[in-house]
C-alpha positions in Angstrom: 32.6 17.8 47.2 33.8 16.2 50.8 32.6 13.5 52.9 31.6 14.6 56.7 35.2 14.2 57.7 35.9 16.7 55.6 37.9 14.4 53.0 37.6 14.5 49.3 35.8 11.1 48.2 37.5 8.2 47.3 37.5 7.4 43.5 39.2 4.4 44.0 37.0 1.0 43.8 38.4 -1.7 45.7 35.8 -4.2 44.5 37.2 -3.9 40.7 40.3 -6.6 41.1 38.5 -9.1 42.9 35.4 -9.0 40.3 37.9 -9.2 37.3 39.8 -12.0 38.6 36.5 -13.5 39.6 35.4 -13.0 35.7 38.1 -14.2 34.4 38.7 -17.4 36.7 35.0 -18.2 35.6 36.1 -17.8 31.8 39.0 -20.1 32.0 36.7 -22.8 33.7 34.0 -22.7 30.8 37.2 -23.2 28.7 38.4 -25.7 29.9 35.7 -27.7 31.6 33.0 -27.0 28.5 29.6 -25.6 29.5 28.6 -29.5 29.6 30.3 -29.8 32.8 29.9 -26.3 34.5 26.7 -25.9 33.8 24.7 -22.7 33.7 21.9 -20.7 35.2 18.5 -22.4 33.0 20.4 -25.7 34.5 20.4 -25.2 37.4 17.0 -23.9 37.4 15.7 -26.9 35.7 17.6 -29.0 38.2 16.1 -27.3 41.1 12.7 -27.5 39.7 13.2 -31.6 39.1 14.3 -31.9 42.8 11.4 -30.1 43.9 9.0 -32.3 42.1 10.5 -35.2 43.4 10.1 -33.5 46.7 6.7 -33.1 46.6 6.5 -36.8 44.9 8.1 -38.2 48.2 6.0 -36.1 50.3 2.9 -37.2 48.8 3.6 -40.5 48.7 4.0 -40.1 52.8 1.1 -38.3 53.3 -0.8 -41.6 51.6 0.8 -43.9 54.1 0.4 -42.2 56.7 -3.5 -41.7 55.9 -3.7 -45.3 55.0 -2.1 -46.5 58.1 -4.3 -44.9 60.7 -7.3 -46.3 58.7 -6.0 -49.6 59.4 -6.2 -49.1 62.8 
């Protein structure tokens, strides 16, 4: 088998190192942080889903000024 240059195809991945060091940089944080402190994913999402509630809380709350105001008028 050959690529269109004629080459054999390279069987080396170059992504491999920089994933295992990422792995393993990520495992010595949980160490030594605790999972308190880094977190992880059902978290986050739950902290996303609180901010967008309060989000919606704010907007809400503008919309009912807003409406209220231009009765006033």
């Amino acid at each position: 088998m050959t690529t269109p240059t004629g080459t054999p195809p390279s069987t080396i991945d170059v992504t491999a190192a920089p994933r295992a060091v990422l792995r393993e940089s990520v495992r010595l944080l949980y160490r030594v942080l605790g999972e308190r402190r880094m977190g992880n994913a059902r978290a986050n999402a739950w902290a996303a889903i609180c901010a967008d509630r309060e989000v919606a809380q704010v907007r809400a709350e503008l919309l009912r000024n807003l409406r209220a105001a231009r009765h006033r008028r």
